[in-house]
C-alpha positions as MATLAB code, in Angstrom:
seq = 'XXXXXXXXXXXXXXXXXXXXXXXXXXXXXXXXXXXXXXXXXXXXXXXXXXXXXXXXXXXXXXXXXXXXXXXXXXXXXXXXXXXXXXXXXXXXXXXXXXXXXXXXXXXXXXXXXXXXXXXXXXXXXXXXXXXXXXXXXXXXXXXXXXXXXXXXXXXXXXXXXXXXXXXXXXXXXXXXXXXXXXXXXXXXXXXXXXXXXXXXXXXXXXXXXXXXXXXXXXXXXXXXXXXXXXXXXXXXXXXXXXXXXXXXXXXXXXXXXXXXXXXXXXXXXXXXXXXXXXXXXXXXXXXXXXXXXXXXXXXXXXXXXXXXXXXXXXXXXXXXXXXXXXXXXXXXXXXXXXXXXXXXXXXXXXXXXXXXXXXXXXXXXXXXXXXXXXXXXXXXXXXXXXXXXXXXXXXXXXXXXXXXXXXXXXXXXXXXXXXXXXXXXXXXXXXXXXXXXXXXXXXXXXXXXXXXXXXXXXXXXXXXXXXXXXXXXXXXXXXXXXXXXXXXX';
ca = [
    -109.021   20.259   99.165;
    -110.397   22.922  101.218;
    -111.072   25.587   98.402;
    -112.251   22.463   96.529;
    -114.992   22.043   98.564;
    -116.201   25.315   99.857;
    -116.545   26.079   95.939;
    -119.496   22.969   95.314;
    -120.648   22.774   98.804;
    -119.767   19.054  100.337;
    -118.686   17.525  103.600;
    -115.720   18.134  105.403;
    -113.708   14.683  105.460;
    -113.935   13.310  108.893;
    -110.435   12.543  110.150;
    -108.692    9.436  109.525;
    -111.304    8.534  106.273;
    -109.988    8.057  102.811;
    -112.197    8.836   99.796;
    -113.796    5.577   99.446;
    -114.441    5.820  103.243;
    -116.198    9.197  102.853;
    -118.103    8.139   99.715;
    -119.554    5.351  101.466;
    -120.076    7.449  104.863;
    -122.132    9.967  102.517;
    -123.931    7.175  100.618;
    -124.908    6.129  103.903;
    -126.542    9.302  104.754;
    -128.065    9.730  101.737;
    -129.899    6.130  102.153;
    -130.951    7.818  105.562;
    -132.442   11.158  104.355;
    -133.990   10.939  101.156;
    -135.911    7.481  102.816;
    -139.448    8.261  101.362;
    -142.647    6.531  103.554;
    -146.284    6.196  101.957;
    -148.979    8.824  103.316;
    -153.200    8.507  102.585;
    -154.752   11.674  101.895;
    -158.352   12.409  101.432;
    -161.526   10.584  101.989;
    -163.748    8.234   99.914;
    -163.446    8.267   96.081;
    -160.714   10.815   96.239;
    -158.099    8.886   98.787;
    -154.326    8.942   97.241;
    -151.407    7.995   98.179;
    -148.610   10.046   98.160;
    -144.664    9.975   98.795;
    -142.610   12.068  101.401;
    -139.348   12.113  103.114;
    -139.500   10.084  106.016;
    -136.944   12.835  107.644;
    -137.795   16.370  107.859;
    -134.264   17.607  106.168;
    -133.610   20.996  104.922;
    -132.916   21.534  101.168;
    -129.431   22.919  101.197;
    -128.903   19.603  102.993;
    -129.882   17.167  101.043;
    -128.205   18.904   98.347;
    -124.776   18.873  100.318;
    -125.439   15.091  100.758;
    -125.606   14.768   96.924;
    -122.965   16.723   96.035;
    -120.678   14.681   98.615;
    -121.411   11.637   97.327;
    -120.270   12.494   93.943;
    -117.221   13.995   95.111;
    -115.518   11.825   96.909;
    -116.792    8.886   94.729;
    -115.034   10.779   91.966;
    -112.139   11.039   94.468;
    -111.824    7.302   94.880;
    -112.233    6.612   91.128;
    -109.062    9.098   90.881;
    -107.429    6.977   93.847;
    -108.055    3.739   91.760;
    -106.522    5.279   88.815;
    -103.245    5.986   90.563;
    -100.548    3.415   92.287;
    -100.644    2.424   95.869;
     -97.826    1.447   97.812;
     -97.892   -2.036   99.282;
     -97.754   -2.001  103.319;
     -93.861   -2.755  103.330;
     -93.186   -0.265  100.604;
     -94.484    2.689  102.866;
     -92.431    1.301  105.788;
     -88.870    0.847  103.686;
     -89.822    4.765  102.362;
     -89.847    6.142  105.827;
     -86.785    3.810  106.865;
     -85.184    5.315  103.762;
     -85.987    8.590  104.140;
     -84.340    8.829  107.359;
     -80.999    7.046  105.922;
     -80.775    9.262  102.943;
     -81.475   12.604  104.919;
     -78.465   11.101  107.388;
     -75.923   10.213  104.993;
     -76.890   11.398  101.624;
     -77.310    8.016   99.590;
     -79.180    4.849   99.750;
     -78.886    1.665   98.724;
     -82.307   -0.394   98.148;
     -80.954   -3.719   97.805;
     -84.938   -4.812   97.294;
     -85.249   -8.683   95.208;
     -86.466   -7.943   91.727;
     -90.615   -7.652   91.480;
     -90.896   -6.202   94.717;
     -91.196   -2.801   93.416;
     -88.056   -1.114   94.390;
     -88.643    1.381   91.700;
     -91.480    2.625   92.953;
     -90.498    2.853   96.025;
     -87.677    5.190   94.882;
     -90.079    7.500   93.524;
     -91.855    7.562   96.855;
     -88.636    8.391   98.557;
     -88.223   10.973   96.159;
     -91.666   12.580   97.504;
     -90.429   12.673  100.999;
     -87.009   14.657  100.416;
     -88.302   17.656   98.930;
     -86.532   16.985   96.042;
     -87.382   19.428   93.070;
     -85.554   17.840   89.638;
     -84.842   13.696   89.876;
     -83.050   11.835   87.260;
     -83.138    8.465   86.980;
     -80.924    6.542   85.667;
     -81.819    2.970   83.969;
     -82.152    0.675   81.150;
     -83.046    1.784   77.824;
     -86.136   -0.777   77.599;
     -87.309   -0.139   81.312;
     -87.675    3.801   80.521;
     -91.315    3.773   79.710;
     -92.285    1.095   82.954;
     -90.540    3.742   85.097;
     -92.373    7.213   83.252;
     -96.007    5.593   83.609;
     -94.916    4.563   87.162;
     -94.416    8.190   87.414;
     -97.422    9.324   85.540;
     -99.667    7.013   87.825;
     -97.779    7.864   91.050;
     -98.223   11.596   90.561;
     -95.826   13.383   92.096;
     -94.699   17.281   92.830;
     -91.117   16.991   91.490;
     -90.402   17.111   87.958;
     -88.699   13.567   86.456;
     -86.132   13.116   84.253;
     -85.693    9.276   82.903;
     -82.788    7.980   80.197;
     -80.668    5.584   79.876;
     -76.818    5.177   81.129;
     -75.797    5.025   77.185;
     -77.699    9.186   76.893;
     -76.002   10.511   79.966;
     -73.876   12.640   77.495;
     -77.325   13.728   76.154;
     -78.214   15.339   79.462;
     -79.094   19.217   79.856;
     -75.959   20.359   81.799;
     -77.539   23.102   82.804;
     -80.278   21.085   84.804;
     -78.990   21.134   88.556;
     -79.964   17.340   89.942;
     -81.175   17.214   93.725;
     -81.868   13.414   93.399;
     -79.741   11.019   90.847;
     -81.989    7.218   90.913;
     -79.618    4.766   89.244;
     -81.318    1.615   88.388;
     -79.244   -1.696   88.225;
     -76.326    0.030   90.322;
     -74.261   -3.377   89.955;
     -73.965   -2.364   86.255;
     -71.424    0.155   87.798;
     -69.316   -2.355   89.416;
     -66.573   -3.425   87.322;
     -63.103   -3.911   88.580;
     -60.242   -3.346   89.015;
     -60.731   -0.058   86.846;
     -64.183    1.780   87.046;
     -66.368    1.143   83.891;
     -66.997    4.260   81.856;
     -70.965    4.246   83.013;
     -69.388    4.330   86.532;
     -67.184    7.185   85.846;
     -69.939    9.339   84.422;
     -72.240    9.083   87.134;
     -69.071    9.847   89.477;
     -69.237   13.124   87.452;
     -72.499   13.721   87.597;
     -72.508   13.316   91.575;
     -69.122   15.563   91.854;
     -70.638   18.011   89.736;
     -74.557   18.011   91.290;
     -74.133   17.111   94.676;
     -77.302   15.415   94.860;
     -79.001   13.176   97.165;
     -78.090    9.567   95.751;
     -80.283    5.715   95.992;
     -78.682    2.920   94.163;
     -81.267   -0.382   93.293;
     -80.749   -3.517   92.858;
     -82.080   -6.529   93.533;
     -78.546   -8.378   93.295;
     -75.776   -5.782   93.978;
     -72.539   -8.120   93.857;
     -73.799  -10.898   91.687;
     -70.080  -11.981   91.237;
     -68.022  -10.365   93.768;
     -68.334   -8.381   96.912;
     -65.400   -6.575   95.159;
     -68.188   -4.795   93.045;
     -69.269   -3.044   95.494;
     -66.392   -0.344   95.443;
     -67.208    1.695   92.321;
     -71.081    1.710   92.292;
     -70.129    3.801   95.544;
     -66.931    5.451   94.579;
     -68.207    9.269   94.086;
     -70.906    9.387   96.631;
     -68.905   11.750   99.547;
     -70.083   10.094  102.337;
     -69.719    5.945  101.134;
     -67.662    3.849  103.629;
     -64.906    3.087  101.621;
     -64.171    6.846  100.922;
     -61.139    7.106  102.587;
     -59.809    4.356   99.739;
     -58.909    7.319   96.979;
     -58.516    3.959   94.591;
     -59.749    0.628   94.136;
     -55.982   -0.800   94.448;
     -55.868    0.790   98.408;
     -59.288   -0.260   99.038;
     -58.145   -4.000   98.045;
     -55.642   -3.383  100.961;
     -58.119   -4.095  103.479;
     -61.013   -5.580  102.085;
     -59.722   -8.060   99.140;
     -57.889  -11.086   99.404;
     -56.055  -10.107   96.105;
     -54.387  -13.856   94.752;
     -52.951  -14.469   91.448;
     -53.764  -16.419   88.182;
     -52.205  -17.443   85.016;
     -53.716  -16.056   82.016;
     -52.381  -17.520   78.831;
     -48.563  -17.864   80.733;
     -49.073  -14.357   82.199;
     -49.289  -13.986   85.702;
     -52.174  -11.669   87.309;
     -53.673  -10.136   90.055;
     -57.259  -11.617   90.730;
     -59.405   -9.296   92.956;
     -62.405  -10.992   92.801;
     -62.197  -12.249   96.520;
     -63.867   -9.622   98.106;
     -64.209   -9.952  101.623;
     -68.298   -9.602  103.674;
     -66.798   -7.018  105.222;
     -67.191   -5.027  102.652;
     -71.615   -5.804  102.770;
     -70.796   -5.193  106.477;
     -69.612   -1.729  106.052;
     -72.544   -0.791  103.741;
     -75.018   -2.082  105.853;
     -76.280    1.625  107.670;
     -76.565    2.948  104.148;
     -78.397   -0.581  102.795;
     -82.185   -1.757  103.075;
     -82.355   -5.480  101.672;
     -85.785   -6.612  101.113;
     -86.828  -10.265   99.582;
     -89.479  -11.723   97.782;
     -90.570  -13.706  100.498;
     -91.092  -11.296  102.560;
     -92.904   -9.255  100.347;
     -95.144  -12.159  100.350;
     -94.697  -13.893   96.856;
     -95.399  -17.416   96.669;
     -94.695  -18.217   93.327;
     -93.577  -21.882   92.269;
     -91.370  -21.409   89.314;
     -91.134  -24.679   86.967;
     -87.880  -25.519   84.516;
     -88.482  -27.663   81.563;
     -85.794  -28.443   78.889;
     -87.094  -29.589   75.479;
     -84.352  -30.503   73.177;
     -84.915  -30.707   69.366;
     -82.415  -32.042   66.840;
     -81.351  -29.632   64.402;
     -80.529  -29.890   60.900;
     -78.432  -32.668   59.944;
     -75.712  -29.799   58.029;
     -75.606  -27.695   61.176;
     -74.342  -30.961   63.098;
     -71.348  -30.889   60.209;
     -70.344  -27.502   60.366;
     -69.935  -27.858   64.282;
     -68.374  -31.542   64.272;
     -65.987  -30.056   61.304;
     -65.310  -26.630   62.976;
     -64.245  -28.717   66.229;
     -61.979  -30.626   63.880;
     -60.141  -27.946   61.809;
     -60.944  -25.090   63.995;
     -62.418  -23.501   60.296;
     -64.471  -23.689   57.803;
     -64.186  -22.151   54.301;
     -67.504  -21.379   52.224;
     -67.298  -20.088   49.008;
     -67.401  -15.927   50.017;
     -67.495  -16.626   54.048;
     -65.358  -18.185   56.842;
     -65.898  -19.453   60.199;
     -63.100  -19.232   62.435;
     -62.625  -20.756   65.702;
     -58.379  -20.471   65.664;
     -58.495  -19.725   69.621;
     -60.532  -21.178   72.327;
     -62.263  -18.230   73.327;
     -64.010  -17.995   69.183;
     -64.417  -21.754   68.940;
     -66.335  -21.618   72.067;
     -68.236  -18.711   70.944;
     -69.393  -19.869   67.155;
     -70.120  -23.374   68.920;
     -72.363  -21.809   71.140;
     -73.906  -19.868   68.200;
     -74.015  -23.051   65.672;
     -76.070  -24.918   68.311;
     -78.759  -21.939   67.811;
     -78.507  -22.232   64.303;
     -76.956  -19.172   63.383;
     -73.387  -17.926   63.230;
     -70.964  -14.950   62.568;
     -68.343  -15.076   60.414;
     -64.935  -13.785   59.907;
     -66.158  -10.968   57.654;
     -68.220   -9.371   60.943;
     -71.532  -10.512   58.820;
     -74.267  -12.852   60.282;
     -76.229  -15.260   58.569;
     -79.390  -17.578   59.829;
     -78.490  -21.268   59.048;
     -81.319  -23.538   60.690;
     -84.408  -22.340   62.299;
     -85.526  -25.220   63.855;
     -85.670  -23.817   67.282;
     -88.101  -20.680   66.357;
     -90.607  -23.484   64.102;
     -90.595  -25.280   67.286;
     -91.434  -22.383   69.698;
     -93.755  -21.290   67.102;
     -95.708  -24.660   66.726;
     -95.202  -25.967   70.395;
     -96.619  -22.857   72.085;
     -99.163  -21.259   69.103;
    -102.349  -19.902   70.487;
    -100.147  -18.420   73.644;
     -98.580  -14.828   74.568;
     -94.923  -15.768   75.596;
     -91.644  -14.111   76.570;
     -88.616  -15.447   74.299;
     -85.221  -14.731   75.226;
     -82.419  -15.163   73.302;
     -78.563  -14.837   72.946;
     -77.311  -13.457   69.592;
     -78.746  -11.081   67.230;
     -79.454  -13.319   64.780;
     -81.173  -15.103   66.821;
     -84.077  -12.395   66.430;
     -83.689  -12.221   62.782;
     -84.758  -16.493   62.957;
     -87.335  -15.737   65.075;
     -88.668  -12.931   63.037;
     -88.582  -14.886   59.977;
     -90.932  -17.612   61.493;
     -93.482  -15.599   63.498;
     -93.994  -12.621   61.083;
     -96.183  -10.007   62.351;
     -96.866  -12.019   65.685;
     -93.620  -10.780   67.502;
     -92.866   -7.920   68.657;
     -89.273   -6.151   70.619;
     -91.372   -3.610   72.298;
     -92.403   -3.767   75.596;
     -95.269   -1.585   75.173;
     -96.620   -2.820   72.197;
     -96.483   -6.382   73.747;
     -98.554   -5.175   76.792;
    -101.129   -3.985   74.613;
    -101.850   -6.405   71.820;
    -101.107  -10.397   71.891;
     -98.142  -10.389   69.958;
     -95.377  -12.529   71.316;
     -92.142  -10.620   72.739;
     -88.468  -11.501   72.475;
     -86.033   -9.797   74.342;
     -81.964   -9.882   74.107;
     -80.994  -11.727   77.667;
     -78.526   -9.004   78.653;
     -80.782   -6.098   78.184;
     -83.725   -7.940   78.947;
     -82.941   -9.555   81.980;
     -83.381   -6.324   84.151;
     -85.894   -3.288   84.905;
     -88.330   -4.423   83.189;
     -91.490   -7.079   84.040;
     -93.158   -9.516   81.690;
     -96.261  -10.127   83.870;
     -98.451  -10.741   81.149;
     -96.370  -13.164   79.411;
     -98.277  -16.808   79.613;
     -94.574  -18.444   79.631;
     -91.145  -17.795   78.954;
     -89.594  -19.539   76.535;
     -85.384  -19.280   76.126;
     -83.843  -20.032   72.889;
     -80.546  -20.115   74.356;
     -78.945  -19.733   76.659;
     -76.256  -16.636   78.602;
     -72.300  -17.764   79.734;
     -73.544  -15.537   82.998;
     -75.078  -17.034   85.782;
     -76.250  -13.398   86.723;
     -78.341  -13.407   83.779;
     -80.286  -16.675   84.465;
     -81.328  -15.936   87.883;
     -82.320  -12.416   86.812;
     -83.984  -12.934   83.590;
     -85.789  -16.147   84.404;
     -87.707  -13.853   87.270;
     -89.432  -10.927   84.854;
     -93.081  -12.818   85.041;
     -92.785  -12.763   89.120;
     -95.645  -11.010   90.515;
     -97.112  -10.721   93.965;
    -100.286  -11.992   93.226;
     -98.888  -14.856   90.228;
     -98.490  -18.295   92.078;
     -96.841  -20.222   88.941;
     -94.066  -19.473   86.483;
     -92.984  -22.079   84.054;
     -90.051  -21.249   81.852;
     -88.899  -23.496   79.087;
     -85.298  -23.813   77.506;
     -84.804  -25.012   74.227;
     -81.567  -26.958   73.539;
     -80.542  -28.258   70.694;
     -79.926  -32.390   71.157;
     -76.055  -33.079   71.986;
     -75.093  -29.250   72.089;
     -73.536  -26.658   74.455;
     -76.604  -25.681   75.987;
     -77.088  -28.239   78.534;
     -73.443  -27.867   80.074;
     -74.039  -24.376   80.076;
     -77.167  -24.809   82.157;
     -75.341  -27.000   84.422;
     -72.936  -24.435   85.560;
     -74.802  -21.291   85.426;
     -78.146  -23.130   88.159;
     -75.070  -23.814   90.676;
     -74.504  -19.937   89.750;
     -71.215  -20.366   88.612;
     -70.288  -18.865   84.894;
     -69.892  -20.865   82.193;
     -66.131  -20.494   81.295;
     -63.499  -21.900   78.662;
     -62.281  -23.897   81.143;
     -65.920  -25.798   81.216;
     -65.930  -25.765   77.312;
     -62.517  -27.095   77.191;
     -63.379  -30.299   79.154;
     -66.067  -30.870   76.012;
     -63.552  -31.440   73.817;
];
């Protein structure tokens, strides 16, 4: 800043101003000095008037007092360009700094919307970290790089997805590893393979570590073990497996599964949140201020009257024989599944092919919400393929290309329902509906903003089908299970 402005000749910023501060402050002066006042000369016939400074400033002055004024309104038209952290966001990055410097990982356990992504890139400032990789969702990698862009930082950023990690320079050394969604790591009793590789990436970096998420043990406090398992200094560290670990912090019972008896570790004790707690920062939505009133409304629409057969007769015979396809549904687990996908209007059969049997759920989005820019979630992939058959050109799977035309989005629930925000969607409409209570809560939350007072969110069911008892369980956040489905039988 200094060369900056010895080189055109400006101001020195008085302490404690920002750049719109010091704009203003120099406008200010300006208004001052170049004040002109009205002066008579001559007599008679030949009286003027003429215009002078009122003030008696030097040249090289006024010119300084010019020159300021640009530059620090040029300044502040930079500053708007860029992000600004919200009050609590600066506080939680100087809380976190200190945690990560003392133990070497953090958790930001920060309610989705309340920018705990950016405030892991701020972090990332105040460590002196040189190379960060961040770890996240394929469809949330662009939100995160024009977070960066805007934020401009020193350090160099390096953002994939968990699926690329094999991708990955090895010979980049890592001082900070971000990983986005951490309870995507949290599978038990064995570690999932996305938790294992970013074990080996820690073992093998050493770096500084901060796990996110705005609902770390959706299920189970149990899932907390191996989203922390290869960070050297976690808690549970002295546990060299999951199975030990369950020794003192799982109340491990058993089930029958199909006449097999098992272990069920899913009883996690709040011990285990207890023990994370110096390493944690939880931060909600309410106290980030939001004050948003989020609205349900079901609409159910009656599908075609052969979709109604195919489900009543695949209930009955547990198949159904077409002349090149079959639908099978010879175990619970695949009658509940093409069930829930008849009730959509679409189903996979035996062969592994898909086909699009009724789209009266997209025509009913379509017409029901035209003129609008909405959010559509839905279940199975050929779900997309009825939805793209009915709004053409007007929908769109990209998240960018959403946020800059008015084409209508739709997003798969499970890779849609995290990392990424649909602020500028109008309404979210669902076209069915996720077994996972984890993925209602979190999906039905992308349009949250700080500054958005209303959400409304729609689900479309089809009349008499699976969806509503599905909605039932998963709004009590329970998971819709085969022992729910069972009882509709």
């Amino acid at each position: 800043m200094q060369s900056d402005i010895e080189k055109i000749d400006v101001f020195e910023r008085n302490s404690g101003f920002n750049n719109y501060e010091m704009w203003k402050q120099c406008e200010l002066l300006r208004s001052v000095v170049f004040q002109m006042v009205e002066t008579k000369v001559g007599r008679g016939k030949s009286v003027r008037v003429i215009k002078s400074f009122k003030h008696s400033t030097p040249s090289e002055i006024r010119q300084r007092i010019v020159n300021s004024c640009e530059y620090y309104k040029k300044l502040y038209e930079e500053d708007m360009n860029t992000i600004q952290f919200r009050d609590y966001q600066t506080r939680i990055i100087h809380e976190g700094t200190k945690i990560i410097k003392e133990h070497g990982f953090l958790y930001l356990a920060m309610e989705v919307r309340t920018g705990k992504t950016l405030t892991s890139l701020g972090i990332a400032s105040r460590i002196d970290a040189y190379n960060v990789l961040f770890l996240t969702k394929k469809k949330a990698i662009s939100s995160i790089q024009n977070d960066f862009d805007l934020l401009k930082p020193s350090y160099s950023l390096c953002v994939t997805n968990y699926e690329s990690i094999h991708k990955i320079d090895p010979d980049m050394h890592w001082d900070l590893i971000i990983c986005d969604e951490a309870h995507g790591m949290g599978a038990f009793p064995k570690p999932s393979n996305r938790a294992k590789q970013v074990m080996e990436l820690i073992s093998y970096h050493k770096p500084y570590v901060i796990l996110l998420s705005g609902t770390p043990t959706p299920e189970s406090y149990s899932q907390m073990y191996h989203q922390v398992y290869g960070i050297p200094k976690n808690p549970f560290k002295e546990f060299k497996t999951f199975y030990k670990f369950c020794s003192k912090f799982v109340k491990v019972k058993t089930k029958i599964i199909n006449g097999l008896s098992m272990n069920d570790y899913s009883d996690g004790l709040e011990t285990i949140i207890d023990e994370m707690k110096p390493f944690t920062i939880n931060y909600t939505q309410k106290e980030a201020g939001f004050i948003a009133d989020t609205t349900e409304e079901v609409f159910e629409v009656e599908l075609k009257e052969s979709t109604y057969k195919l489900i009543n007769k695949l209930k009955r015979d547990l198949i159904v024989e077409g002349k090149e396809e079959v639908i099978l549904g010879d175990t619970p687990v695949k009658l509940m599944s093409k069930v829930h996908q008849l009730c959509s209007g679409t189903v996979k059969f035996e062969s592994g092919k898909s086909m699009v049997l009724d789209t009266t759920k997209a025509e009913f989005i379509k017409e029901q919400w035209q003129g609008c820019q909405i959010g559509i979630f839905y279940k199975f992939k050929e779900e997309l393929v009825a939805l793209q058959q009915i709004f053409g050109d007007d929908l769109t799977t990209d998240l960018d290309e959403f946020n800059a035309t008015y084409k209508n989005i739709a997003l798969q629930i499970v890779s849609g329902r995290e990392g990424i925000s649909l602020k500028k969607a109008e309404y979210l409409v669902y076209y069915n509906i996720d077994f996972s209570a984890t993925s209602y809560w979190q999906s039905k939350d992308r349009m949250t903003t700080k500054d958005r007072p209303n959400n409304e969110i729609f689900w479309i069911f089809s009349k008499g089908g699976i969806e509503q008892e599905i909605y039932k369980a998963v709004t009590k956040k329970k998971d819709f299970t085969l022992s729910h489905f069972k009882k509709l039988l």
